[in-house]
C-alpha positions, 0 to 999 in steps of 0.5 A: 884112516879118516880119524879127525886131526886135534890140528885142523882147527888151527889150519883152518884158523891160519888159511884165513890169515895167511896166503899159505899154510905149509903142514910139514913132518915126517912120511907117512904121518897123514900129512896128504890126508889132512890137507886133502880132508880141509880143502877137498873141493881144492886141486891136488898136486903131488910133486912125487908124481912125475906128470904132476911134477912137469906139469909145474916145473916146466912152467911154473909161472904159466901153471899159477897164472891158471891156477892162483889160488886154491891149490893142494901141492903135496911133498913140496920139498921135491921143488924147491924153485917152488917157494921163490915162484910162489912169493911172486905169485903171493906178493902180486895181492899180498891181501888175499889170503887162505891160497895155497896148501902145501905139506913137504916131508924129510928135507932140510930144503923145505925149511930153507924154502920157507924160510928165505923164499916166503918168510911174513907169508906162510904159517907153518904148522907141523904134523905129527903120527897120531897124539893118543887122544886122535887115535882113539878119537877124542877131542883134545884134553882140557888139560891144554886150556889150563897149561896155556892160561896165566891165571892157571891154579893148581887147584884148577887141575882137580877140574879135569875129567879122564880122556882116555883109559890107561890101557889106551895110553898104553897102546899107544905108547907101545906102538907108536902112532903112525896111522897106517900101522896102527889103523890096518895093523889091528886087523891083520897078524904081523903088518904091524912089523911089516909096516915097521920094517918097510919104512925103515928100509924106505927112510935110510934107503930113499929118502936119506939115500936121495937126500945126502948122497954121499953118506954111508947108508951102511953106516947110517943104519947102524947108527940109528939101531944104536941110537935106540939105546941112547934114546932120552938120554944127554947125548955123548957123540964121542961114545957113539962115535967110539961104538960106531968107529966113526968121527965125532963130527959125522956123529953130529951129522946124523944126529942133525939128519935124522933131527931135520927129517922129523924122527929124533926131537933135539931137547935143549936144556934150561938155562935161564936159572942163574943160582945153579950150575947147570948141566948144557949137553942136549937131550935127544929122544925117537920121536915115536916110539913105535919106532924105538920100541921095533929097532929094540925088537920089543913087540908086548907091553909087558917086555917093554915094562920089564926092559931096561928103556921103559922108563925112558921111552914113558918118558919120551912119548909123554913129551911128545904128548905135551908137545903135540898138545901144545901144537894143536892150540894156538899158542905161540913162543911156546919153548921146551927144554930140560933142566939138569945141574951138575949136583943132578937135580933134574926135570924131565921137561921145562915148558916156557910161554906166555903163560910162564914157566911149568916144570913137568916131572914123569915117573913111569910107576903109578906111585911116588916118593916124597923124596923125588919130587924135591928137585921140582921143589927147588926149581920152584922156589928158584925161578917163582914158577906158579906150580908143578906137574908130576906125570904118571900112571896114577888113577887120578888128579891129585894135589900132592903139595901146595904147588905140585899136581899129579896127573896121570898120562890118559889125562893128555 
């Protein structure tokens, strides 16, 4: 399991400029292998072992006067006086930088922490299962240094040489990429599904169990087996509320639950066009979807090609690709959202930065209409975007008109 991580050069970039650097996501993402690989000359704690976890909490001023700097602490989250100790420690030489590693997973708390205890001296950066491109280990695409300069042309994409096959993307869209399934499970029958099953079962039954105890665990189950039927859609809480004869309210705590502890991603939608109305509900999708694909039993490529949620799910991962993208440079006030008016003209995803706004559009087919693309055409024309990219399984990068570019999903 030591493929290189696209986010490392970014780690390593902040650890000189801050005197902690949290790596936060969801388990079983490589989090403690990451960390363990930038620094292996570091100590390493692990605050889910029990001798590790007394030996900083019983004293936890005493372990860092020994230990100032220097120091691995895996799973942060399960103590949380940790931050509050830590800016102490930090502000005694507020100078000094690259001291501490932490990563923290499945908490709301390791967010408070960070926020309220070390808020000015920690950069966070999050991890993520596998982009496609670190799987089958290749750097990451030029497409990023386009997306991320000002200057970018359209004509500027024609550059880009393929990072992967198509076949590759696709493997990695069907099985999602967390690495120990995806790694392991190519030599083994059937511990793909094992894998898939067992971290379901731990994340509602240990980690939701321990983190929100009063919470229905039955119930919880359920809704996330439904809510991979409504994955990359605007979200209706009163029709999940109906399916699961539960409240609205309790709806939007799930969605809240299961948003926090990293496996569903919340979009926003895109607001900021004043000349339509547009539509305001959020849009929610699995953030893997080797996990929306095992809740829908789909276990082939060509049943998930054929199903009724391909074209949502191709959807959903090539967000993620971008996002993930993005998150391995070192671009900041990076924004993404949707865009849907009420006349339903509609973009898939809406990235806002420094480098202005870029509306992305993504088609499963490898072909496309004319026709589709005049919802991206207006909404260049009404917020001056520079251009538009149209994501796809096309075979290559091509112009399709003045502004918009076409670039296939191995591109990413």
């Amino acid at each position: 399991m030591d493929k290189k991580r696209l986010v490392a050069i970014k780690l390593n970039c902040l650890l000189e400029m801050f005197p902690v650097v949290a790596v936060i996501g969801p388990r079983q993402c490589g989090k403690s292998t990451l960390v363990r690989s930038l620094r292996p000359d570091w100590k390493y704690y692990d605050l889910e072992s029990p001798d590790d976890y007394q030996l900083i909490s019983s004293d936890p001023v005493a372990f860092f006067a020994i230990n100032p700097d220097r120091i691995i602490i895996d799973e942060a989250q399960q103590y949380p006086e940790l931050f509050r100790v830590l800016r102490g420690v930090i502000d005694r030489d507020r100078k000094l930088k690259g001291r501490f590693l932490l990563t923290g997973s499945s908490s709301p708390d390791i967010v408070k922490g960070i926020t309220e205890s070390l808020a000015g001296r920690i950069a966070t950066v999050e991890l993520w299962p596998f982009k496609q491109s670190e799987f089958h280990e290749k750097p990451l695409p030029d497409i990023y240094g386009l997306l991320v300069d000002s200057a970018t042309k359209p004509v500027d994409f024609l550059t880009l040489q393929e990072n992967l096959s198509l076949s590759q993307s696709m493997h990695v869209w069907l099985q999602g990429g967390f690495p120990e399934p995806l790694i392991e499970g190519e030599g083994q029958d059937g511990f793909y599904q094992q894998w898939m099953e067992q971290y379901i079962i731990n994340y509602v039954g240990r980690d939701i169990r321990a983190l929100f105890p009063k919470l229905n665990i039955h119930n919880f189950r359920r809704f996330l087996t439904l809510l991979a039927q409504f994955s990359g859609h605007q979200i209706n809480m009163s029709d999940m509320a109906r399916a699961l004869e539960v409240t609205v309210p309790t709806v939007k705590d799930y969605l809240d639950i299961i948003h926090q502890t990293f496996l569903w991603r919340n979009l926003p939608p895109y607001t900021k066009n004043p000349l339509k109305k547009v539509q305001k509900a959020k849009k929610g999708f699995f953030r893997d979807q080797g996990i929306l694909h095992y809740l829908l039993k789909i276990t082939g490529l060509d049943s998930l090609l054929l199903h009724p949620v391909a074209g949502f799910s191709f959807e959903s991962f090539v967000i993620e690709e971008i996002i993930r993208g993005f998150q391995s440079t070192m671009a900041t006030q990076m924004e993404f959202s949707y865009y849907r008016t009420i006349d339903k003209s509609e973009i898939d995803l809406v990235i806002e930065g420094n480098q202005g706004v870029i509306p992305v559009e993504i088609k499963l087919a490898s072909s496309f209409k004319r026709l589709a693309l005049r919802g991206m055409e207006n909404f260049l024309v009404d917020t001056g975007a520079s251009y538009g990219i149209l994501i796809n399984r096309g075979k290559r990068v091509e112009l399709l008109t003045e502004k918009i570019i076409q670039i296939p999903v191995n591109y990413l």
